[in-house]
C-alpha positions in Angstrom: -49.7 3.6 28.1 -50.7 4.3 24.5 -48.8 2.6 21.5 -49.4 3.9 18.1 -48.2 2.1 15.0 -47.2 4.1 12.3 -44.4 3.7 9.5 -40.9 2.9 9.9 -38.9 6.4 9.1 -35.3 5.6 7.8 -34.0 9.2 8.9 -35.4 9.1 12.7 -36.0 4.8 13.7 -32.6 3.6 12.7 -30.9 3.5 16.0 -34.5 2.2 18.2 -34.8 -0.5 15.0 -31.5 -2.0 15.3 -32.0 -2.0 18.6 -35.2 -3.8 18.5 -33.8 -6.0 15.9 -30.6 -7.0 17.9 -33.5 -8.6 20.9 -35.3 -10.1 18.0 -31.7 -12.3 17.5 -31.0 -12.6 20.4 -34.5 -14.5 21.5 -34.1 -16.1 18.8 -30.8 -17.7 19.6 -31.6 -17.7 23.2 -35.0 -19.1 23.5 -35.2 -21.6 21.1 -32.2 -23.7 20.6 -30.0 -23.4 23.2 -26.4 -22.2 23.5 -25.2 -23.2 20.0 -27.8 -21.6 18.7 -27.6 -18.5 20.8 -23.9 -18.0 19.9 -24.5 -18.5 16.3 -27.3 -15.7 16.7 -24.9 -13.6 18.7 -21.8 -13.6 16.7 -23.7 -12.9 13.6 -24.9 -8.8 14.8 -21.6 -7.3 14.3 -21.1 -3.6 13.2 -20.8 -4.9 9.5 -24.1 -6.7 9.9 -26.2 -4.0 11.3 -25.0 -1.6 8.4 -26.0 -4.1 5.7 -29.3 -4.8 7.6 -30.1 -1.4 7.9 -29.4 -0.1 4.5 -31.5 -3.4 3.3 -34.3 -2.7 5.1 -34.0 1.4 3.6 -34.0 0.0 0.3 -37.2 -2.1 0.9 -39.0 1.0 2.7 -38.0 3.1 -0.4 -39.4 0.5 -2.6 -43.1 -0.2 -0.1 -43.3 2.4 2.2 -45.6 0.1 4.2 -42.6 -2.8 4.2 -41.7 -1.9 7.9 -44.5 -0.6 10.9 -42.9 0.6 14.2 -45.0 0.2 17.2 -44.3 3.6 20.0 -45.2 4.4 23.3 -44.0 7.5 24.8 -41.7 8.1 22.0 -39.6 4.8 22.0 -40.2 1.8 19.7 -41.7 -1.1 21.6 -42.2 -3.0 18.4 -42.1 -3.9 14.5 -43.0 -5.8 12.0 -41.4 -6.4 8.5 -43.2 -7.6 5.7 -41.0 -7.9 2.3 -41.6 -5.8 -0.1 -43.7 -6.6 -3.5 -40.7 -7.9 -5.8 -39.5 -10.3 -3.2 -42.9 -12.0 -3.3 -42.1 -14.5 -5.7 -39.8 -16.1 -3.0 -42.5 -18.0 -1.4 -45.2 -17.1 -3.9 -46.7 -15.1 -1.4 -46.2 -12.2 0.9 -43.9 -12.8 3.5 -43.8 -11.3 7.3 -39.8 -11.3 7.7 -40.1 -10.4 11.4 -42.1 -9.4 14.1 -41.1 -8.6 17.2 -42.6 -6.6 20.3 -40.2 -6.1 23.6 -41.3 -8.4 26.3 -43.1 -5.6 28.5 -45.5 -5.0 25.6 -46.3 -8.2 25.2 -49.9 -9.3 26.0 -51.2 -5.7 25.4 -52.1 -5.9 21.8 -49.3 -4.6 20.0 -48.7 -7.6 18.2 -52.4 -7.5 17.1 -51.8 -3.7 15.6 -48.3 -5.1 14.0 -50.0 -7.8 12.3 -52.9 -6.0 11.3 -50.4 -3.6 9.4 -49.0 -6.9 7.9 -52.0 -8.0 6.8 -52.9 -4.5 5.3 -49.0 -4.4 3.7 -49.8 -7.9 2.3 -53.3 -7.1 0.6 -51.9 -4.1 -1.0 -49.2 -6.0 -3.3 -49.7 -7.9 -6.1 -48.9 -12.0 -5.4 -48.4 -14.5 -7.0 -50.6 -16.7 -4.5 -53.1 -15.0 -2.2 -50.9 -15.9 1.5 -49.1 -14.9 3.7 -46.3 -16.7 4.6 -43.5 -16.8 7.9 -41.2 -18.9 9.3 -41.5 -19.5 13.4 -39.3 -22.1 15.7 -41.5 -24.7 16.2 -39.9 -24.1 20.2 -42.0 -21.2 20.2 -45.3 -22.0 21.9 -46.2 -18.4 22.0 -45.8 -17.3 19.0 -47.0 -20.3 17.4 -50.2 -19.2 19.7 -50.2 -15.7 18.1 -50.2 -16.5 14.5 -52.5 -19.5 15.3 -55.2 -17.1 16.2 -54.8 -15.7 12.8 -55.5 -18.3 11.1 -51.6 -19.4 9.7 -51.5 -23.3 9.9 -48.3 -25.0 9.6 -47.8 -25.5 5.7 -44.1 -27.5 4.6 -41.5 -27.1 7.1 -38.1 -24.8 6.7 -34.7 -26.9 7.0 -31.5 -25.5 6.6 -27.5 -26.6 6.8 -24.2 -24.5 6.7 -23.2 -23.7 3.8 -19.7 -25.6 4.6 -20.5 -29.0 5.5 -18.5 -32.4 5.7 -21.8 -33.2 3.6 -20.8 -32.3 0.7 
């Protein structure tokens, strides 16, 4: 089984990305927060959705070609990782990895480590405001948390978030 990483091609990955982006969702949802959170995840990748998501992340690889790097094995994507592009930097002050996913078969075979080395590559190659890289995990994730642990990201502030209709207000 040999994976190669390579860039994300608008024209020829759309299809395997949403694909591998609709699995990314849907362990999010599933895995770490349970059913409320798994239908909230679910109902959110409609048709509408995965047009807008698509034609966001064509813009950003138009922008930074190196933005998105598919992992593929026998011609399928098994994996990816998205780092915004330059301009978005100042959102964190930083670079920031936006998602990374590999499908569960490939996990434990070092695809990950090739995705986040062509983060890390994507990262160094923009100009920042601070010199980081920055992502968000669930703090239900052990393995992830492992993952990004053994590259040195250490917990730093802490993401909260709220509808944006709320009997708060």
């Amino acid at each position: 089984m040999h994976v190669e990483t390579r860039p994300y091609d608008p024209d020829s990955d759309r299809t395997a990305l949403w694909t591998l982006k609709r699995a990314f969702e849907r362990g999010l949802g599933s895995a770490t927060g349970g059913d409320e959170k798994a239908r909230v995840y679910e109902e959110k990748l409609t048709d509408a959705y995965r047009e807008r998501y698509l034609e966001w992340v064509g813009r950003c690889v138009a922008e930074q070609p190196t933005t998105v790097t598919v992992a593929e094995c026998e011609g399928d994507l098994v994996g990816y990782v998205f780092v915004l592009p330059e301009t978005l930097s100042m959102i964190w002050d930083a670079a920031v990895v936006n998602e990374l996913f590999v499908v569960e078969e490939f996990r434990g075979t070092g695809v990950a480590d090739d995705l986040m080395d062509a983060a890390l590559e994507a990262a160094r190659a923009q100009d920042l405001p601070l010199e980081r890289i920055v992502l968000d995990v669930d703090r239900e994730n052990d393995r992830a948390r492992a993952f990004y642990r053994r590259y040195g990201f250490e917990h730093w502030g802490e993401m909260v978030a709220r509808p944006l209709e709320s009997a708060a207000e």
